[in-house]
N, C-alpha and C positions, 0 to 999 in steps of 0.2 A: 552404941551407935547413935550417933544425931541425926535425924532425916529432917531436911528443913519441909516448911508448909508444901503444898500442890501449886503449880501454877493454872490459874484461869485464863478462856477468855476476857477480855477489857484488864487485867493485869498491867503493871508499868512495869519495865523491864530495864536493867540499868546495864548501861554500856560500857566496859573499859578496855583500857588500851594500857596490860603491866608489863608490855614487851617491847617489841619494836615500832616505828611510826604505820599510823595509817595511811591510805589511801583517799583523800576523801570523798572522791565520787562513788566508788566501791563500798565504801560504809556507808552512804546515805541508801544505794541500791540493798544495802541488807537490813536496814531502818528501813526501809520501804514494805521489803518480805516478813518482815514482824508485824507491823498493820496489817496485811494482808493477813495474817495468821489469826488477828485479833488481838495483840498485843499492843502498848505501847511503847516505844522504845525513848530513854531517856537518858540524856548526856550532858556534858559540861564541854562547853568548847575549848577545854584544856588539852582534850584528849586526842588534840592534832596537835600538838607538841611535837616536837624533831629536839632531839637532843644525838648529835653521831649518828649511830645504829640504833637508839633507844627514842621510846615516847616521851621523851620528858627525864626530867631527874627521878632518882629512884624515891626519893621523898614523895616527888608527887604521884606518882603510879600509885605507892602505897597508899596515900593518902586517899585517891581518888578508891580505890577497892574499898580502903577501910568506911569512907562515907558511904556507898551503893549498901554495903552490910547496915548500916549503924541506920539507915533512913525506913523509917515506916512506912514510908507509900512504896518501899520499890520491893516484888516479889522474886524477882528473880533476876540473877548477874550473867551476863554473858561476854566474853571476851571479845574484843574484839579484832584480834588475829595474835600469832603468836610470832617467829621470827627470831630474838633473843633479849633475853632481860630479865626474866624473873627471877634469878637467881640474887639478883641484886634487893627484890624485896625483903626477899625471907629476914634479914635482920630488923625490917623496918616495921614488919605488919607487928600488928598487935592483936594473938589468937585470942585472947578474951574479948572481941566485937564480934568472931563469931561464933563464942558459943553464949554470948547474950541475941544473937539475931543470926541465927542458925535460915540460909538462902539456898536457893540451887544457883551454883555456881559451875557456869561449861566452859568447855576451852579443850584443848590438845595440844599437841605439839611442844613447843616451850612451856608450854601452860601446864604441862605436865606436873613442874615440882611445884605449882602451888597446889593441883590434885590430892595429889600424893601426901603432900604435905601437910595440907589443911586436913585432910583425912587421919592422918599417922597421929597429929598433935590435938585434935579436939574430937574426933569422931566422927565429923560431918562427912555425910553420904555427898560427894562431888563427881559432875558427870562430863563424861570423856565423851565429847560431842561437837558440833557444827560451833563454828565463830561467824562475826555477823560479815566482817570484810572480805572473806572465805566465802564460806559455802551457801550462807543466806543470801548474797550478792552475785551468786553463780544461779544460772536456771537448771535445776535439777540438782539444787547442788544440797539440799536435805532430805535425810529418808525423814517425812514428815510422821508417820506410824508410830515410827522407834520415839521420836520427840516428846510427842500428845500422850502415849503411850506412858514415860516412864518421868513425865514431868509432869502430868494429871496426874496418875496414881490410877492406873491403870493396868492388869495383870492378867495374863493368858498362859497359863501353863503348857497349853499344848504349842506357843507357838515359842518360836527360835529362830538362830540366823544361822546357814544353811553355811557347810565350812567345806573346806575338802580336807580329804584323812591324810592325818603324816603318820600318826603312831596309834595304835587301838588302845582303847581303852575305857574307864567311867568314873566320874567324880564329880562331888560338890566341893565348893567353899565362896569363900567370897573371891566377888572378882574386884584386880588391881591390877595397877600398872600403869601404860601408855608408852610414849615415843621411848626406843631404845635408848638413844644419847643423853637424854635427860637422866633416867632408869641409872646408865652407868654413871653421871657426873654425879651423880649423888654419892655415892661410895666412898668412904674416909671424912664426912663432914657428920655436922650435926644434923641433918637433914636427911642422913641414909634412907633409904625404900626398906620397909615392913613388910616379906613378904609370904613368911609363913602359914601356912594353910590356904593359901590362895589360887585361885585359878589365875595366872599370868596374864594380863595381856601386854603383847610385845609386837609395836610396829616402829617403822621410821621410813624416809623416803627420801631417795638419792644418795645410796651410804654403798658403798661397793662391797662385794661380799667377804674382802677378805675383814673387812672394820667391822662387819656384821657380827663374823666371826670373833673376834678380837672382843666385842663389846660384850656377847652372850660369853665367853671365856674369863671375860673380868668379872661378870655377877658373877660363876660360878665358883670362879677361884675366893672368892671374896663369900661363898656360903649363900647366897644370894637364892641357889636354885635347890639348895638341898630341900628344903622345905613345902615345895609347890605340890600342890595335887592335881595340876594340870597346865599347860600353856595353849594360847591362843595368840596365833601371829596376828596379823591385819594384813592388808591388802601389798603392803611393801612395795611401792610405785618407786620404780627406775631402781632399783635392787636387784635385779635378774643380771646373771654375767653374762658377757658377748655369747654370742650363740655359736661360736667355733673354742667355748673354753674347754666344753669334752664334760660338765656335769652343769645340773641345774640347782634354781633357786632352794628348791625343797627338799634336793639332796643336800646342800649344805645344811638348812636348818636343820636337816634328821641328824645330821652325822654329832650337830652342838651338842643335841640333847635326848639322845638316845637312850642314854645312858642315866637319865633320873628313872624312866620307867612309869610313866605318869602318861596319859596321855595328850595327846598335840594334834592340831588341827593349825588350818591356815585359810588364812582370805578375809577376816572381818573386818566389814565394809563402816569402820569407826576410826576416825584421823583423818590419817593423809591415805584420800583416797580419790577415783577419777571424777565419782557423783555419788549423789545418796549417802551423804553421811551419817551414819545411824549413831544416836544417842544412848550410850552405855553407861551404868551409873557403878561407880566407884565404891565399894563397901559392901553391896548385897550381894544376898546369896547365891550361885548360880550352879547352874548344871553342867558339864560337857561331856558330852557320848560321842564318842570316835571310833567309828566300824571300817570294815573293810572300802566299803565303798559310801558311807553313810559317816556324816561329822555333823554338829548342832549343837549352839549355846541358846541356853532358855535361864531367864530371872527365874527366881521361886519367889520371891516378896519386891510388896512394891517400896520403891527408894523416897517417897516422900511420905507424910504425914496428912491425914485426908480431914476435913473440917466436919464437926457435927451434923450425921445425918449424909456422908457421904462428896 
């Protein structure tokens, strides 16, 4: 495992855009919510680029990532929204900038297969969290706790995010994962999802139930879930079927995965979610207990590296 440094107060925080274009009033508003945190946030006026549906060519996206890693003053990378396009980095980055400048690197959604990825191919601990054009740019749009918490180097055993129960059950491993659709487009490339001994995390939003289905049926057929020691959906906004279909959201996801026998919970308030985006880190260890009426994910270790003396 690579856990990059902690982030501090007065920190520079480097901004990209390896997806779709930005907005730009919306990203200065979440460059605003970063000073306010005590951060600086820093960027290249590249990163309003419009290429199609992408920010830019895929050259430069990678480029701009690969500089934020390679740069000494900047401690930590944040996305700054996701939409689609990282799939087109993946040939371009060059994973030996970050395991010479191992960063905390957030994002979700699309952002998912560099998570995943960056994680699978060099070890770095990468966190499944808040973008700045997104939820830093929304009011109330970070759970700030989970942030400071797991990007300081910060660890409470007793605490956790509060879930509701699908399947009973108790287990460690590491947690992984993110957006469903990403999770499935990886399957048949070089870039597949690692997901053996893991606790699952599995969200997406706006995906009708029967694609839901379809996509948790393609991991599994593909071996994908044999191996998990637990899943944890996420909030899954606009996923509920009409209300005269005759079954609900969480009777479909019991019926996917019933049948590993592991246990499953639902609701973590991390991606695409309505507020309070919680900051979940990619690679450490975690717990999930799923009781009758009682579900809860808790870290056991912290996902950064802490400086001499704490």
């Amino acid at each position: 495992m690579l856990k990059p440094p902690a982030l501090r107060p007065g920190d520079r925080v480097g901004i990209v855009a390896p997806a779709s274009p930005v907005e730009r009033n919306r990203f200065l508003l979440g460059c605003e919510a970063l000073r306010v945190l005590g951060y600086e946030p820093v960027f290249d006026n590249s990163v309003f680029s419009a290429d199609l549906y992408f920010a830019g060519s895929a050259e430069r996206r990678a480029r701009e990532l690969e500089t934020m890693f390679e740069r000494d003053d900047i401690r930590a990378i944040v996305c700054a929204r996701g939409g689609y396009g990282c799939n087109y980095l993946l040939p371009h980055f060059d994973l030996d900038v970050i395991r010479r400048h191992p960063k905390i690197f957030v994002g979700y959604s699309d952002v998912t297969t560099l998570l995943t990825w960056f994680h699978d191919a060099t070890g770095l601990v990468t966190f499944h969290g808040p973008m700045v054009a997104k939820d830093f740019a929304a009011p109330r749009g970070v759970d700030v706790p989970s942030w400071q918490a797991k990007t300081g180097g910060e660890l409470d055993l007793q605490a956790g995010a509060l879930l509701t129960p699908v399947l009973p059950g108790r287990a460690e491993g590491k947690l992984y994962g993110g957006c469903l659709s990403m999770l499935a487009a990886s399957l048949g490339t070089p870039y597949a999802i690692h997901t053996e001994g893991t606790i699952l995390l599995i969200e997406d939003i706006s995906t009708r139930p029967y694609q839901l289905d379809r996509m948790l049926m393609q991991l599994k057929l593909a071996g994908k879930l044999a191996g998990v020691r637990g899943i944890v959906f996420g909030e899954m906004p606009d996923c509920a079927p009409p209300p005269d279909s005759g079954y609900t959201l969480l009777e479909l996801l019991r019926r996917c995965v019933e049948d590993l026998n592991v246990p499953v919970a639902f609701g973590l308030n991390s991606g695409h979610v309505g507020q309070s985006n919680m900051t979940q880190a990619i690679g450490v260890r975690v717990s999930l207990r799923v009781e009758e009426t009682y579900a809860a994910l808790a870290t056991l270790e912290v996902p950064v590296t802490l400086p001499p003396g704490g």
